[in-house]
C-alpha positions, 0 to 999 in steps of 0.5 A, spaced: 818 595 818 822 598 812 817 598 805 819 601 799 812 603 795 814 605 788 820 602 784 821 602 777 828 601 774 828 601 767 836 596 765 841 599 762 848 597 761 853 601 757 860 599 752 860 591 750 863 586 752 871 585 749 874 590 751 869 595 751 871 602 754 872 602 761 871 594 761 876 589 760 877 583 756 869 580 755 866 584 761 862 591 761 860 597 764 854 600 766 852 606 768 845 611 771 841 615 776 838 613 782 831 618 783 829 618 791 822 621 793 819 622 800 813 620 801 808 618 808 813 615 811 820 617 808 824 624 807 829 627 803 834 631 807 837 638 803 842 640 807 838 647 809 839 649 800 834 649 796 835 650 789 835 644 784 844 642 784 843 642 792 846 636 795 841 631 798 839 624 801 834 620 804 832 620 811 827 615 815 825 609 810 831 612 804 835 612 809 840 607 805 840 612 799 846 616 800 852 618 797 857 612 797 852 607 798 853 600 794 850 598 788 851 590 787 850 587 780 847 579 781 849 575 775 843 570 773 845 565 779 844 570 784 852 571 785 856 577 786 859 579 781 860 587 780 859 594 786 859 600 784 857 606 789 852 612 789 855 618 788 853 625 792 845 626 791 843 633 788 836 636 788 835 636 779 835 643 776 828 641 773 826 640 780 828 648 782 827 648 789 826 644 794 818 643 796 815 646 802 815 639 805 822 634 805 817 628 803 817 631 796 823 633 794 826 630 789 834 627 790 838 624 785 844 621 785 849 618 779 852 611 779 857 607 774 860 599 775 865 597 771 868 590 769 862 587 770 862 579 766 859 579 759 858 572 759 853 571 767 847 575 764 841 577 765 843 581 771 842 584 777 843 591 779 841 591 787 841 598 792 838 597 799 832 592 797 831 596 790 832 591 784 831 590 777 834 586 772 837 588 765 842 585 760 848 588 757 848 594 752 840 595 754 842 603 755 842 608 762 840 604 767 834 608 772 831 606 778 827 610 781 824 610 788 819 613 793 818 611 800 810 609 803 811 610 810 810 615 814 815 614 821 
């Protein structure tokens, strides 16, 4: 059985409605970061580099956290309204390299989604079983997430 321990997701979305950059007439963009870390019963793979900019992803529970993963955007009724995907993982800078154990090695991957409509919040923004809700013109979205089983 899959479970994430600890998820946080601070909303955020970007560029008002009407036009707003990157949006068209009366939708929004949002943009921000998905933070994985390991834990008992999950791993983040480096890919054999070490040093903070190195690409990675998630393995075991994380799994789904990877490049080009979908992040979907929910409107208040529940309906599909916007998709966006996860780009390449990398180790931050500020973690410098990777720990000893792959559990604890952090991995953070960027995401935009674009033409969300300004008028069906509050939203919700969805990768793998992580979500948060958040409003439009809340600021950079953040979700951050750690596994608690180990395999």
């Amino acid at each position: 059985m899959r479970s994430l321990a600890l998820w946080t997701f601070v909303g955020a979305a970007l560029a008002a409605g009407c036009g707003g950059e990157g949006g068209g007439e009366g939708t929004f963009d949002t943009s921000g970061t998905v933070d994985i870390v390991g834990s008992s019963g999950s791993q983040v793979f480096a890919a054999g580099a070490t040093g903070g900019g190195a690409p990675c992803q998630g393995v075991g529970d994380l799994g789904a956290f990877r490049e080009h993963a979908e992040v979907i955007v929910l409107d208040a009724d529940g309906t599909q309204v916007a998709v966006g995907m996860l780009g390449r993982g990398k180790i931050p800078e500020a973690a410098g390299a990777a720990h000893e154990s792959p559990r604890l090695t952090p991995c953070t991957f960027e995401f935009d989604v674009s033409e969300i409509p300004a008028s069906g919040g509050p939203f919700t923004a969805r990768v793998d079983e992580a979500e948060v809700t958040f409003e439009q013109g809340d600021g950079a979205v953040e979700i951050r997430v750690s596994g608690d089983q180990y395999p």
